[in-house]
C-alpha positions as CSV (number, residue, x, y, z in Angstrom):
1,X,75.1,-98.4,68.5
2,X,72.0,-100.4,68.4
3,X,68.6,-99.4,67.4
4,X,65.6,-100.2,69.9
5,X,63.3,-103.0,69.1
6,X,60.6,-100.0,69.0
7,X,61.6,-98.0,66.0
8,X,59.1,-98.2,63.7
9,X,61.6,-98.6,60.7
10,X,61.6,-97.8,57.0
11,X,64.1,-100.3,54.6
12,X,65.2,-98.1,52.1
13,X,63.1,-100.0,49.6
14,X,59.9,-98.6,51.0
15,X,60.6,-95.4,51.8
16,X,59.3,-92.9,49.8
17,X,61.7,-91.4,47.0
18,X,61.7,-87.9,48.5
19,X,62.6,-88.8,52.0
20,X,65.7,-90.6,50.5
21,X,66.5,-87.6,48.6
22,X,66.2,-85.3,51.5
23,X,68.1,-88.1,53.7
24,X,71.0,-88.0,51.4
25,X,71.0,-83.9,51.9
26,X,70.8,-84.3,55.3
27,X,74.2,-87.2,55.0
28,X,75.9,-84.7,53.2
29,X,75.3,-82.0,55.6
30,X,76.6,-84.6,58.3
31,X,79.6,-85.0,56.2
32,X,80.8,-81.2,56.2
33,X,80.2,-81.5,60.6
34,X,82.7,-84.3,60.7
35,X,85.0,-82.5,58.5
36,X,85.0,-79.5,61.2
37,X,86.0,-82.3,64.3
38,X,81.8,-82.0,65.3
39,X,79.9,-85.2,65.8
40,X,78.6,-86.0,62.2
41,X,74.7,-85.3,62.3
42,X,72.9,-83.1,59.7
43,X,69.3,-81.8,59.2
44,X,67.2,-80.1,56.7
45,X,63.6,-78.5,56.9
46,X,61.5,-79.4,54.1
47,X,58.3,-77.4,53.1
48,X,56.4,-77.7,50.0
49,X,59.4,-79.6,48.4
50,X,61.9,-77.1,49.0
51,X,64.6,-77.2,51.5
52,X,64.0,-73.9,54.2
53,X,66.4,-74.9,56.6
54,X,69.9,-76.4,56.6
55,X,71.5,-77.9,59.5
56,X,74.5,-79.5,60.7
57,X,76.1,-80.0,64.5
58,X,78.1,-77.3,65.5
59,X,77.9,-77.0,69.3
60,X,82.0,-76.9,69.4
61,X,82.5,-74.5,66.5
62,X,80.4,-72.2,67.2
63,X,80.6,-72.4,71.3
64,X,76.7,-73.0,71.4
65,X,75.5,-75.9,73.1
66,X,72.3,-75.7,71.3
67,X,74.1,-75.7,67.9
68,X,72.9,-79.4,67.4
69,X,72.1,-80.0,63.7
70,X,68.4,-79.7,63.8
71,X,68.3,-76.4,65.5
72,X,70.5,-74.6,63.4
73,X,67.9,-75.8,60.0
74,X,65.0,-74.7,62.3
75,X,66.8,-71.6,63.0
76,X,67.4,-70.8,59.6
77,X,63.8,-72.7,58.4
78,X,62.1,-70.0,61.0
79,X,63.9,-66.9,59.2
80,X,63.3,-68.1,55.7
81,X,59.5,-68.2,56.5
82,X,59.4,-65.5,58.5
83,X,57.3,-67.2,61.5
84,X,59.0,-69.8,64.4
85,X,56.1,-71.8,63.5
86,X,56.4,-74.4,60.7
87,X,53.2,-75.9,60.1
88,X,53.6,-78.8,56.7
89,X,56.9,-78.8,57.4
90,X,59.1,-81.8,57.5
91,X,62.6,-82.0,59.6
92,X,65.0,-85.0,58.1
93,X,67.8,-85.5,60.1
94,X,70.7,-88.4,60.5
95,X,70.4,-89.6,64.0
96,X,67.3,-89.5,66.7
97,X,66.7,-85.9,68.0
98,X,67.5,-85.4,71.7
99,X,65.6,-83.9,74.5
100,X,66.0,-80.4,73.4
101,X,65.7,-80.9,69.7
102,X,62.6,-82.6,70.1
103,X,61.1,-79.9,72.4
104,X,62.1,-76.8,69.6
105,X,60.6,-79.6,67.2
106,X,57.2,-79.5,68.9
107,X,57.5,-75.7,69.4
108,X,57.6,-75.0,65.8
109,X,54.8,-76.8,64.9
110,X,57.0,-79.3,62.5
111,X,54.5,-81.5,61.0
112,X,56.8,-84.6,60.5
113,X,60.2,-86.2,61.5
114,X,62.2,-88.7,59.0
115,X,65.5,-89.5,61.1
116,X,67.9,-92.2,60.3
117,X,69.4,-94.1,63.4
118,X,68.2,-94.3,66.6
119,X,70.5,-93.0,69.5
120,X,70.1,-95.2,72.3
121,X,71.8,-92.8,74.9
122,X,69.9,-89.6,74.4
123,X,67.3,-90.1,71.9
124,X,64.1,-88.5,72.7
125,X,61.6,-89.7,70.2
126,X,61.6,-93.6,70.5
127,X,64.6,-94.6,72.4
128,X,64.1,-92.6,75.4
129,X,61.1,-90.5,76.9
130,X,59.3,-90.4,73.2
131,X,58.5,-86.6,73.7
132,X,56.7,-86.5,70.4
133,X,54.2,-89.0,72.2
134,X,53.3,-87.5,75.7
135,X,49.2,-86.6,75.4
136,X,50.0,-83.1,77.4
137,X,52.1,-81.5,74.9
138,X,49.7,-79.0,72.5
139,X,51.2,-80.4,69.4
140,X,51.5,-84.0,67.6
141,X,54.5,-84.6,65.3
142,X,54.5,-87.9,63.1
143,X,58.2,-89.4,62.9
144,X,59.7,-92.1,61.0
145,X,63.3,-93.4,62.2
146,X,64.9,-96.0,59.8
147,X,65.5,-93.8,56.5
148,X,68.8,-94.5,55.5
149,X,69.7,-95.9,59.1
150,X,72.7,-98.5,57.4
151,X,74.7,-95.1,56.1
152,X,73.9,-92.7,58.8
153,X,74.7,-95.3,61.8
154,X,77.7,-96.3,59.9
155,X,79.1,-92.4,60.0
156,X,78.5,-92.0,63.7
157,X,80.6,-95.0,64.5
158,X,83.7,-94.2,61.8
159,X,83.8,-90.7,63.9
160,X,83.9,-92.2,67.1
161,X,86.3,-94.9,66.0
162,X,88.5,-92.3,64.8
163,X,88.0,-90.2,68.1
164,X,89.1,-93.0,69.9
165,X,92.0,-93.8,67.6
166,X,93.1,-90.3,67.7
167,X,92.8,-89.9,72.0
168,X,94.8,-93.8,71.8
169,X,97.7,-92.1,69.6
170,X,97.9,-89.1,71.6
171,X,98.5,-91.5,74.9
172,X,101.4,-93.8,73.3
173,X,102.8,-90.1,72.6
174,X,103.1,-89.1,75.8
């Protein structure tokens, strides 16, 4: 996986101490996915300096193709405050949102996005179609990619290594 030359990056040494605090929630969170065989990506909702929503994939698990990390913490995030709209709000989450996790994004009014890799095949913020930046949408969310990119980039590729390593044994098996 390589990021875009158009991420606007963070090095860890800049970034503010809160969004590498809520980055390493939203590691561990991708953590517990990869334990349950779902691609490792986690997300939580920040508001006010309190986590509202917790998220991490679970489109297999739970037999819900929109069970993607940052729709389950919105999801949850929504409930907690009682309104789909989270104005102030910030959403961290490991890799680039995709198509439909940036459109719920913009839907809820999320104020900001920290993310930490860019995916190159179906980002939707930077890598592909930047959603967050088309002039027609009623709604503008700030974003940050590059939080903790080193760490979350590094679990994505250890899952799909072992994935591959995994579908390689079960072929010499056969």
């Amino acid at each position: 996986m390589t990021e875009p030359d158009t991420v606007p990056t963070t090095s860890d040494a800049s970034a503010p101490d809160s969004d590498i605090h809520w980055m390493q929630l939203a590691l561990e969170l991708a953590d517990h996915a990869a334990e349950i065989g779902e691609v490792p990506v986690g997300a939580v909702v920040v508001k006010d300096g309190h986590v509202i929503g917790r998220g991490y994939n679970q489109p297999i698990s739970s037999t819900d193709p929109t069970g993607h990390a940052e729709i389950v913490a919105l999801r949850q995030a929504s409930q907690q405050q009682s309104n789909y709209r989270l104005p102030g709000a910030t959403l961290y989450v490991t890799v680039e949102p995709c198509a439909m996790c940036a459109g719920a994004i913009v839907h809820a009014r999320v104020e900001r996005v920290v993310f930490g890799t860019a995916e190159p095949k179906a980002g939707a913020v930077c890598s592909h179609l930047q959603l967050f930046d088309q002039a027609q949408l009623n709604h503008r969310v700030t974003w940050q990619g590059g939080v903790m990119a080193a760490e979350a980039k590094a679990k994505i590729q250890s899952f799909f290594a072992r994935r591959r390593e995994e579908k390689k044994r079960l072929k010499q098996a056969d």
